[in-house]
C-alpha positions in Angstrom: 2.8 2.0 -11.7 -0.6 2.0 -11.5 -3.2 0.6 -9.1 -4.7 -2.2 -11.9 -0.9 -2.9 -12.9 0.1 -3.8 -8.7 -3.3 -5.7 -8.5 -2.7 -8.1 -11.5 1.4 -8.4 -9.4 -0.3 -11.1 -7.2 2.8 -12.3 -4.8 1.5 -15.7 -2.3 2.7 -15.0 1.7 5.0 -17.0 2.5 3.3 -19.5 4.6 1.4 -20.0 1.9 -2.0 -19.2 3.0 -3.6 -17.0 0.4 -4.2 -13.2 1.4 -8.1 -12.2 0.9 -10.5 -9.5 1.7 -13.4 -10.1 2.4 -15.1 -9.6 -0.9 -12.4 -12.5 -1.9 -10.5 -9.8 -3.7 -6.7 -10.5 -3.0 -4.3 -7.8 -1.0 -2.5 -5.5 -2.7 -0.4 -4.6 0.5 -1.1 -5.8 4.0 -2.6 -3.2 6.3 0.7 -3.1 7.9 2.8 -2.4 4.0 0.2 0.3 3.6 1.6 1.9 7.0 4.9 1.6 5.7 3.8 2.8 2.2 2.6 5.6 3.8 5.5 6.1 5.3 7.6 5.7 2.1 5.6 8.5 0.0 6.7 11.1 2.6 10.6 9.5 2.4 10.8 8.6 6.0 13.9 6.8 7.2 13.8 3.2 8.1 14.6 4.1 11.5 11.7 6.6 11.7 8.9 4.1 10.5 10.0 1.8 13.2 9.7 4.3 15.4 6.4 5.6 14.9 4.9 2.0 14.4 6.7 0.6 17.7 8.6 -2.5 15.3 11.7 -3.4 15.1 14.0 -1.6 11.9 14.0 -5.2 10.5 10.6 -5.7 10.8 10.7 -2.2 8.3 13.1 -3.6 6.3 11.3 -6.9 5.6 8.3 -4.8 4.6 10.4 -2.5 2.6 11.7 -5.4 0.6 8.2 -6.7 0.0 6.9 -2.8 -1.1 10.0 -3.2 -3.4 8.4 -6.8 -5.2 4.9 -6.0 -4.7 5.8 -2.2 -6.8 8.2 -3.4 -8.9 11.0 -1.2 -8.0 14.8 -1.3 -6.9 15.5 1.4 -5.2 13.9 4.1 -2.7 13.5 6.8 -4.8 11.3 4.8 -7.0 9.3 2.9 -4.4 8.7 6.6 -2.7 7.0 7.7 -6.3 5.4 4.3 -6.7 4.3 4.3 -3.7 3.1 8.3 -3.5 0.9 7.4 -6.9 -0.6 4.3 -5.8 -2.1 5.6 -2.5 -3.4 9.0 -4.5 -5.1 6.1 -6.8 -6.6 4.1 -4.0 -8.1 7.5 -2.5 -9.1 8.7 -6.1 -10.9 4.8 -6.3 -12.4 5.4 -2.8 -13.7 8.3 -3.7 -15.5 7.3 -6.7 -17.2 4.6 -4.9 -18.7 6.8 -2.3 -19.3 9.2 -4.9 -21.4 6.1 -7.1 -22.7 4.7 -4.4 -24.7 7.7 -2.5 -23.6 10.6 -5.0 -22.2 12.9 -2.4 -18.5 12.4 -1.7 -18.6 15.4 1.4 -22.3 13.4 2.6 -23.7 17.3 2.5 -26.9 18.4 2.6 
């Protein structure tokens, strides 16, 4: 799935507030879903995100779950390559940017 394809999947928090940066784009994934996105793309075990990020394994699973909507996917093994594809595509879009803006991704000489 690609980054434009997750950004047009707009899905409201539940408390209903709306989720936006500051340049009033919304969220694809809350800082905290990108940890566990992260997390995901290197098939890390439930368990093991919770561990490293000091939350509870429910806490992992709820933001699992969300991944899983957010993506479009079912199981792990799908939300580990959806996930792997759309953080290569936010650093390939990060890139470009610096690369546009100042025309030196490595700011060299």
């Amino acid at each position: 799935m690609s980054l434009s394809q997750i950004s047009d999947h707009k899905t409201p928090p539940l408390d209903g507030r709306s989720r936006k940066k500051r340049n009033g784009e919304p969220h694809d994934l809350s800082p905290r879903q990108l940890q566990i996105a992260e997390a995901l793309a290197r098939q890390e075990s439930n368990r093991t995100i919770a561990s490293a990020l000091g939350i509870s394994e429910r806490t992992v699973e709820v933001h699992v779950a969300k991944i899983y909507a957010i993506m479009r996917v079912h199981n792990r093994a799908a939300a580990s390559t959806a996930c792997r594809d759309y953080l290569a595509e936010r650093r390939f879009q990060a890139a470009a940017k610096i690369i546009a803006t100042d025309g030196d991704l490595y700011g060299g000489a």
